[in-house]
BADORO-659359 format. One record per residue: residue number from 1; residue in three letters; z, x, y of N, C-alpha, C, O in turn. Coordinates in Angstrom, 1 decimal. Example, Ala and Ser with C-alpha at 12.3 -4.5 7.8 and 13.67 -1.06 7.14 Angstrom:
% BADORO-659359
+-----+------+--------+--------+--------+--------+--------+--------+--------+--------+--------+--------+--------+--------+
! seq ! type !   n.c3 !   n.c1 !   n.c2 !  ca.c3 !  ca.c1 !  ca.c2 !   c.c3 !   c.c1 !   c.c2 !   o.c3 !   o.c1 !   o.c2 !
+-----+------+--------+--------+--------+--------+--------+--------+--------+--------+--------+--------+--------+--------+
!   1 !  ALA !    7.8 !   13.2 !   -5.7 !    7.8 !   12.3 !   -4.5 !    7.8 !   13.2 !   -3.3 !    8.5 !   14.2 !   -3.3 !
!   2 !  SER !    7.1 !   12.8 !   -2.2 !    7.1 !   13.7 !   -1.1 !    7.9 !   12.9 !    0.0 !    8.0 !   13.4 !    1.1 !
+-----+------+--------+--------+--------+--------+--------+--------+--------+--------+--------+--------+--------+--------+
% end
This chain:
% BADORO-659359
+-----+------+--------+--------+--------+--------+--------+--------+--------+--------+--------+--------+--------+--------+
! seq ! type !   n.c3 !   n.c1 !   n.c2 !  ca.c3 !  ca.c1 !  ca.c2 !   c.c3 !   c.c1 !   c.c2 !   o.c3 !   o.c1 !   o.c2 !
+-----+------+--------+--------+--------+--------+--------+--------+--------+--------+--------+--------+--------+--------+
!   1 !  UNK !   51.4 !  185.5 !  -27.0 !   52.7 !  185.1 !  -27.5 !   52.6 !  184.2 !  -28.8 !   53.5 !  184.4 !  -29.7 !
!   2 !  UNK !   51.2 !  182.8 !  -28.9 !   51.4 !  182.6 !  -29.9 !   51.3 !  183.4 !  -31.2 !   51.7 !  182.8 !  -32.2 !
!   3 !  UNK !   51.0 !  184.3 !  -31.3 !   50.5 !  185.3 !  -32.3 !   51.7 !  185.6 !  -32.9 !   51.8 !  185.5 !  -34.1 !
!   4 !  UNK !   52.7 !  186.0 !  -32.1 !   54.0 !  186.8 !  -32.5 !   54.6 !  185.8 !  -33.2 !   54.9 !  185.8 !  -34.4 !
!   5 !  UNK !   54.7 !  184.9 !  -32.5 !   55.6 !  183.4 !  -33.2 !   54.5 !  183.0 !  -34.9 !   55.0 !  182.8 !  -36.0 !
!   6 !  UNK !   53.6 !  182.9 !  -34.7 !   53.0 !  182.9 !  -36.5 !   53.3 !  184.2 !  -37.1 !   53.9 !  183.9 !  -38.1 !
!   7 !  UNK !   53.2 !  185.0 !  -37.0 !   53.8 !  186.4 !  -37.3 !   55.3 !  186.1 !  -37.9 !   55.7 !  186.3 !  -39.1 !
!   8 !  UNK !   56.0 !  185.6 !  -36.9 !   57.3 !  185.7 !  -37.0 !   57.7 !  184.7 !  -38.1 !   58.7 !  184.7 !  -38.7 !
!   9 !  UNK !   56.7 !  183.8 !  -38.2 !   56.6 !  182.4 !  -39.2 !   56.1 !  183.3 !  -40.8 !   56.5 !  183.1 !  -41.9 !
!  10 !  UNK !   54.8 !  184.4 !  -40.3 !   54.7 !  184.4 !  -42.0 !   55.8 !  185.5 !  -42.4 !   55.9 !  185.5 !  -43.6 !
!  11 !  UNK !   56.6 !  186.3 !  -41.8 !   57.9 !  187.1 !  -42.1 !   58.8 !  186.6 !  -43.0 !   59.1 !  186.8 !  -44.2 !
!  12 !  UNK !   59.3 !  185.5 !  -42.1 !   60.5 !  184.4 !  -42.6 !   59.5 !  183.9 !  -43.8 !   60.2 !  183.9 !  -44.8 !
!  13 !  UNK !   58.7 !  183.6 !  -44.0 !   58.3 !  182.8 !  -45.0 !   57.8 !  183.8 !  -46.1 !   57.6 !  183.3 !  -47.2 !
!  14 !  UNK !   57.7 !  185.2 !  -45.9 !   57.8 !  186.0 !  -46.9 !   59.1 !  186.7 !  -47.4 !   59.1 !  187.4 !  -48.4 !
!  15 !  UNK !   60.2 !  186.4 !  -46.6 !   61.2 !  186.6 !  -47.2 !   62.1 !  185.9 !  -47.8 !   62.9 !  186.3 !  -48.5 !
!  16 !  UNK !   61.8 !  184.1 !  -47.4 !   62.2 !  183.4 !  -48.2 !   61.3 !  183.5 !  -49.7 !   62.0 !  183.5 !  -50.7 !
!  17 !  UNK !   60.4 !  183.6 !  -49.9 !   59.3 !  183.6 !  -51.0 !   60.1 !  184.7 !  -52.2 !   60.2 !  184.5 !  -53.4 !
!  18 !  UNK !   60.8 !  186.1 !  -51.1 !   61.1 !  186.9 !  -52.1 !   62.4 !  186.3 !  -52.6 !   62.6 !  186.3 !  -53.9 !
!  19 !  UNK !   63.5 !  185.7 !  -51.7 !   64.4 !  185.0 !  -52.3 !   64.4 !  184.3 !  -53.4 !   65.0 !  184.6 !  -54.4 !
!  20 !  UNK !   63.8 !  183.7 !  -53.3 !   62.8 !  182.4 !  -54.2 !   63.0 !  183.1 !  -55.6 !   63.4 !  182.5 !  -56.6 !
!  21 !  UNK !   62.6 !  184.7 !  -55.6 !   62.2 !  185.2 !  -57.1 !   63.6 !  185.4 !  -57.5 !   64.4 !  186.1 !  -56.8 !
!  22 !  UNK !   64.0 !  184.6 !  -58.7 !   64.9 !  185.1 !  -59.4 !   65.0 !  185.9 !  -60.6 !   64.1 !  186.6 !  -61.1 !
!  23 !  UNK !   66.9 !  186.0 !  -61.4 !   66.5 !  186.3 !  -62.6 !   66.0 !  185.6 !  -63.9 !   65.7 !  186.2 !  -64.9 !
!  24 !  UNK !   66.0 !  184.2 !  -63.6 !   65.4 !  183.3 !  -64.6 !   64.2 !  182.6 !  -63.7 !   64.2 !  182.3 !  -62.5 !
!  25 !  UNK !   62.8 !  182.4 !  -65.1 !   61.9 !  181.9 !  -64.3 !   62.0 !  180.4 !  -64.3 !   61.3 !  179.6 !  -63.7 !
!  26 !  UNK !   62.7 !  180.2 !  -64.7 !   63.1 !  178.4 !  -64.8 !   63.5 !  178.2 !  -62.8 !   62.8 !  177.4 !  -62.1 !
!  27 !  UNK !   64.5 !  179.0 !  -62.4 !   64.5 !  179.2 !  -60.9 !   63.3 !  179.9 !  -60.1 !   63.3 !  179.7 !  -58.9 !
!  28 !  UNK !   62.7 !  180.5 !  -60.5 !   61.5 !  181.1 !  -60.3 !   60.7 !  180.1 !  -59.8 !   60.2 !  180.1 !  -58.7 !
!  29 !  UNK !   60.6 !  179.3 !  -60.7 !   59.4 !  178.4 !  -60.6 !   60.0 !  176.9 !  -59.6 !   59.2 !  176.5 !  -58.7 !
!  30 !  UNK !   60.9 !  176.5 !  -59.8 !   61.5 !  175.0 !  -59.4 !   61.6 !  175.6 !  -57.5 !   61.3 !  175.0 !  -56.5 !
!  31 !  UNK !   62.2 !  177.2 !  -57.7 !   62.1 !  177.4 !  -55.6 !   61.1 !  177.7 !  -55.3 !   60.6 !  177.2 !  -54.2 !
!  32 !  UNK !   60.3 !  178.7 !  -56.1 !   59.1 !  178.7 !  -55.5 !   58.1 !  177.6 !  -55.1 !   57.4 !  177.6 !  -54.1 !
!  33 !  UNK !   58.2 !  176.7 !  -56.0 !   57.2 !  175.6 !  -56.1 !   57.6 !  174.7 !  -54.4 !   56.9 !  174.2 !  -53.5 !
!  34 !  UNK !   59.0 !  174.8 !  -54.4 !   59.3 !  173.5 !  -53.2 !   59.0 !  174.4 !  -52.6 !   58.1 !  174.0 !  -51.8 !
!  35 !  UNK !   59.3 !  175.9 !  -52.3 !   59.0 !  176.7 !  -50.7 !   57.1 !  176.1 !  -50.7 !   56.6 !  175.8 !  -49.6 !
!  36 !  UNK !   56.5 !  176.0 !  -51.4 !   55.0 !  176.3 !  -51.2 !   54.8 !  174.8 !  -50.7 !   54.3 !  174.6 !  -49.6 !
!  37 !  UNK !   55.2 !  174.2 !  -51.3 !   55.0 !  172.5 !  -51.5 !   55.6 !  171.6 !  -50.8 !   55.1 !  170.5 !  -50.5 !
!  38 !  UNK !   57.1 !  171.8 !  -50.3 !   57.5 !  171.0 !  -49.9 !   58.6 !  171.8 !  -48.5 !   58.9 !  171.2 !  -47.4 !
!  39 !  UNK !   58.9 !  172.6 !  -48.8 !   59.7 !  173.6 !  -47.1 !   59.5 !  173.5 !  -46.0 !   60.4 !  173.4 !  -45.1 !
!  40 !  UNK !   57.8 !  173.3 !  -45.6 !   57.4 !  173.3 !  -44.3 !   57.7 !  171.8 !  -44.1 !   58.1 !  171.5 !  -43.0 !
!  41 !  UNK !   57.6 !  171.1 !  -44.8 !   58.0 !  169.2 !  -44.2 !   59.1 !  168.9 !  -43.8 !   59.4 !  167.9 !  -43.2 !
!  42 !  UNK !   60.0 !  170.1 !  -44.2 !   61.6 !  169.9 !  -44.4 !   62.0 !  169.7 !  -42.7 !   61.1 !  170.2 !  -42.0 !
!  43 !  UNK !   63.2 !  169.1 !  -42.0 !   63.7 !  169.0 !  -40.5 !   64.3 !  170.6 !  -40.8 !   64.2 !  171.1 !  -41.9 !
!  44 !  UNK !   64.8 !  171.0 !  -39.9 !   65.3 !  171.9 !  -39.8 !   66.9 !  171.9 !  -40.5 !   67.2 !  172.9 !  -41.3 !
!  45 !  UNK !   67.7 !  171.1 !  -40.4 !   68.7 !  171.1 !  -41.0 !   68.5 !  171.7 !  -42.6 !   69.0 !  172.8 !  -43.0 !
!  46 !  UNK !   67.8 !  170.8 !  -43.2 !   67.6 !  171.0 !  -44.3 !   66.5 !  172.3 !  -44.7 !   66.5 !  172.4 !  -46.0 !
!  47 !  UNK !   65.8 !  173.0 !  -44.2 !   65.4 !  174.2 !  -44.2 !   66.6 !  175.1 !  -43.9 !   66.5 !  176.2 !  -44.3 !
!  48 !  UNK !   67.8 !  174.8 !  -43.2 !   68.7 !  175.8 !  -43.6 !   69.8 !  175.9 !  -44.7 !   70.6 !  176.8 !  -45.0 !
!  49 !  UNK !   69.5 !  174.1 !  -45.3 !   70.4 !  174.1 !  -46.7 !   69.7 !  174.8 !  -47.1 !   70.2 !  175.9 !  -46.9 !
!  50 !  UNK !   68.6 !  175.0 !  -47.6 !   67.2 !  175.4 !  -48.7 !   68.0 !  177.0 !  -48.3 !   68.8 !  177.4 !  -49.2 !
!  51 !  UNK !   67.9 !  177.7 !  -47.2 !   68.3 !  178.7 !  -47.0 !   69.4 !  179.2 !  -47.5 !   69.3 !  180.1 !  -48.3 !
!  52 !  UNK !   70.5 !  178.6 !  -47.3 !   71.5 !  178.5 !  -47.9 !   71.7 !  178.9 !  -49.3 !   72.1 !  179.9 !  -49.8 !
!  53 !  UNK !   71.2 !  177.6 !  -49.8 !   71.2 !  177.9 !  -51.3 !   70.7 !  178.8 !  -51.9 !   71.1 !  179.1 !  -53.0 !
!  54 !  UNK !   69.6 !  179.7 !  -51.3 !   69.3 !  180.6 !  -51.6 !   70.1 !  181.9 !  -52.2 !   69.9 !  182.9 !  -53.0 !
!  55 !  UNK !   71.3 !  181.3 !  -51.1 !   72.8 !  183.0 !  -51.7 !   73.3 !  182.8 !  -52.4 !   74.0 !  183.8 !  -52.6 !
!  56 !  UNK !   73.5 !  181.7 !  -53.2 !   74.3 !  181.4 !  -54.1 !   73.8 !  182.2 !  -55.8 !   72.8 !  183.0 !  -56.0 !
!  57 !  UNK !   74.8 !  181.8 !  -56.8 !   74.4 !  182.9 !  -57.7 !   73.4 !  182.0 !  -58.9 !   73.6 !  180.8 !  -59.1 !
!  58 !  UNK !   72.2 !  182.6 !  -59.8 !   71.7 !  182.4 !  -60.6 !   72.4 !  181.0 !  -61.4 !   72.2 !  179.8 !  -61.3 !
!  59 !  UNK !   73.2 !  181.7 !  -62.1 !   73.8 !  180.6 !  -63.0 !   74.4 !  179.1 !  -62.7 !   74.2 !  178.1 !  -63.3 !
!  60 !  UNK !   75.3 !  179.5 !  -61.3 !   75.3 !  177.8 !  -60.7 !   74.1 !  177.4 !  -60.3 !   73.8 !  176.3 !  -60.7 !
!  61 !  UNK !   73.1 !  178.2 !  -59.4 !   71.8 !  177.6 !  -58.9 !   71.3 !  176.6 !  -60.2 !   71.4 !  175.4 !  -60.1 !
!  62 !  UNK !   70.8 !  177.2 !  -61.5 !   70.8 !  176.6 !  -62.1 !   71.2 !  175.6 !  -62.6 !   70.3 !  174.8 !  -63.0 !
!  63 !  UNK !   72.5 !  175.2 !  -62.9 !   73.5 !  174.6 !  -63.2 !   72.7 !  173.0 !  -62.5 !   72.2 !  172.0 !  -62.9 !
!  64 !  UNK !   73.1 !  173.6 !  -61.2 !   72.9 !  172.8 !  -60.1 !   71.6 !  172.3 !  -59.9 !   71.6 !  171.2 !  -59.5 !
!  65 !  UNK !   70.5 !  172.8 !  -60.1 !   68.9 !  172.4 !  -60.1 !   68.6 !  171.7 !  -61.6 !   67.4 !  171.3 !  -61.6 !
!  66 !  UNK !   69.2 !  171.5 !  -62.7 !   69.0 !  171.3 !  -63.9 !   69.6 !  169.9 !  -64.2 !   69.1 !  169.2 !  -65.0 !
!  67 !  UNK !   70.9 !  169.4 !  -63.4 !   71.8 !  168.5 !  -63.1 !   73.2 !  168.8 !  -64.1 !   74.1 !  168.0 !  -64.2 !
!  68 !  UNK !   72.9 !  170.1 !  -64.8 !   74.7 !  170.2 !  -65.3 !   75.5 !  170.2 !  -64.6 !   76.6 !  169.7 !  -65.1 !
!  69 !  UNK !   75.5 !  170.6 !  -63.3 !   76.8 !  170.2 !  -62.4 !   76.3 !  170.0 !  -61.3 !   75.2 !  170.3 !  -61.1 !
!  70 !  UNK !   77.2 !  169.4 !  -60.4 !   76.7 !  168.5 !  -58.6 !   77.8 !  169.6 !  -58.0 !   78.9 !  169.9 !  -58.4 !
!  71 !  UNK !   77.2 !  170.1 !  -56.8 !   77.7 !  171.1 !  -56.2 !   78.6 !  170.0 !  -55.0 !   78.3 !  169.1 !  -54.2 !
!  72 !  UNK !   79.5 !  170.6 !  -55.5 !   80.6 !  169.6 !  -54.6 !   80.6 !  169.6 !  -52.7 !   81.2 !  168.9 !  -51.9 !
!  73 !  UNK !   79.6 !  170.6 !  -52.4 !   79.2 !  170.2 !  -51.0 !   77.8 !  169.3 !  -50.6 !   76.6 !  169.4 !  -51.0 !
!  74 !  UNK !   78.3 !  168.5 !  -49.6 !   77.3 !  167.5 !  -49.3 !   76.0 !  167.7 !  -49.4 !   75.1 !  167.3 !  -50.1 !
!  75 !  UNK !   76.2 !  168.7 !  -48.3 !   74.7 !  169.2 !  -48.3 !   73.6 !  170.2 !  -49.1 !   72.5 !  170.5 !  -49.0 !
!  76 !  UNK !   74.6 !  170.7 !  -50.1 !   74.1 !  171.3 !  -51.1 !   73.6 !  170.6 !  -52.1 !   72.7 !  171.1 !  -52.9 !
!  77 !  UNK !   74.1 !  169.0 !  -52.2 !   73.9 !  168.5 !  -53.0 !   73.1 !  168.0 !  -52.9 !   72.3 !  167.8 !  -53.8 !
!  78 !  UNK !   72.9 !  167.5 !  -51.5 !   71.0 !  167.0 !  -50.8 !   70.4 !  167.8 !  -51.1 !   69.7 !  167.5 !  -52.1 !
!  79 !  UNK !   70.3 !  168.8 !  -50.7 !   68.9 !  169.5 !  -51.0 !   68.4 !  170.1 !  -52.4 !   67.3 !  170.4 !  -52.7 !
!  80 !  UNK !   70.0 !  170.2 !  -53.5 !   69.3 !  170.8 !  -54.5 !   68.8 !  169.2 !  -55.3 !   67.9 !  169.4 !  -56.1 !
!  81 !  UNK !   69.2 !  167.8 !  -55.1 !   68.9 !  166.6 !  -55.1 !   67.2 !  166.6 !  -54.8 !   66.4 !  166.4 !  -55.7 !
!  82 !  UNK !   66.9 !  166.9 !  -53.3 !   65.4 !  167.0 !  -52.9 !   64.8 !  168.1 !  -53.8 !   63.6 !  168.0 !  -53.8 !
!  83 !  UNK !   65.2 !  169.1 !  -54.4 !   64.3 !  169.8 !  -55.1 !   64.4 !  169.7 !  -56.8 !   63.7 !  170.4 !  -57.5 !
!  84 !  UNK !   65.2 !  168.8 !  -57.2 !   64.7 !  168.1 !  -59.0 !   63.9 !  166.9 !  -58.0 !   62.8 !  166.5 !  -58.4 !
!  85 !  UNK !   64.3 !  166.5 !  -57.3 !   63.0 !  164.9 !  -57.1 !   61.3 !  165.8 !  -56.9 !   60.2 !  165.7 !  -57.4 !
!  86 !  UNK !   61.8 !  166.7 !  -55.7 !   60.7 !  167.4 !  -56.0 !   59.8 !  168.2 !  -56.9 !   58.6 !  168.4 !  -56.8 !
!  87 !  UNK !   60.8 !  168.5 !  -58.2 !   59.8 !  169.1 !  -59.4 !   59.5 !  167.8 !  -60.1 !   58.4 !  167.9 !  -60.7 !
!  88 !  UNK !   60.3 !  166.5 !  -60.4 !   59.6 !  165.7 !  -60.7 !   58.3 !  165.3 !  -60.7 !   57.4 !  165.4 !  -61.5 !
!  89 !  UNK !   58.5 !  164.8 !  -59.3 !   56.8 !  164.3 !  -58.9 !   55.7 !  165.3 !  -58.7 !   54.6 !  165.2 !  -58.1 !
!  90 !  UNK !   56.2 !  166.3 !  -59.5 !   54.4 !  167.4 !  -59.5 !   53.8 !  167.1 !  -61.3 !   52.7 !  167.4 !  -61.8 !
!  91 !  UNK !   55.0 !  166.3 !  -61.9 !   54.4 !  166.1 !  -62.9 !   54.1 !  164.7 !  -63.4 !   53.4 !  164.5 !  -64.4 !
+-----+------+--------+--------+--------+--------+--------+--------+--------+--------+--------+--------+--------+--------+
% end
């Protein structure tokens, strides 16, 4: 049974990975990097903003990961918050 459950773990984490790829590599790079680097530390709550954010469209994602605009929901704004602090400190 453990088997299935890491299975089931590298699934989900191969389809967030493909989410991750966008139309701009600027988003390309800023989700990819946190799914590799920083996703698995995430509580679960916040592994399903991350998730979340994922549906949203190119141009606000951006907007919103870049700091031109603050996504007027709480928790959207945590997490896209935790992912500029997180491309910070890789450099």
């Amino acid at each position: 049974m453990p088997d299935q459950h890491i299975k089931n773990i590298d699934t989900h984490l191969a389809r967030l990975q493909w989410a991750c790829r966008r139309g701009m590599l600027e988003l390309d790079v800023l989700l990819g990097n946190f799914l590799k680097g920083a996703y698995s530390n995430l509580p679960e709550t916040e592994k399903q903003q991350f998730e979340s954010l994922l549906d949203e469209p190119d141009p606000l994602l951006f907007a919103w990961l870049t700091g031109q605009k603050k996504p007027e929901d709480e928790s959207m704004l945590m997490i896209t918050e935790k992912i500029r602090n997180y491309a910070k400190s890789q450099f």
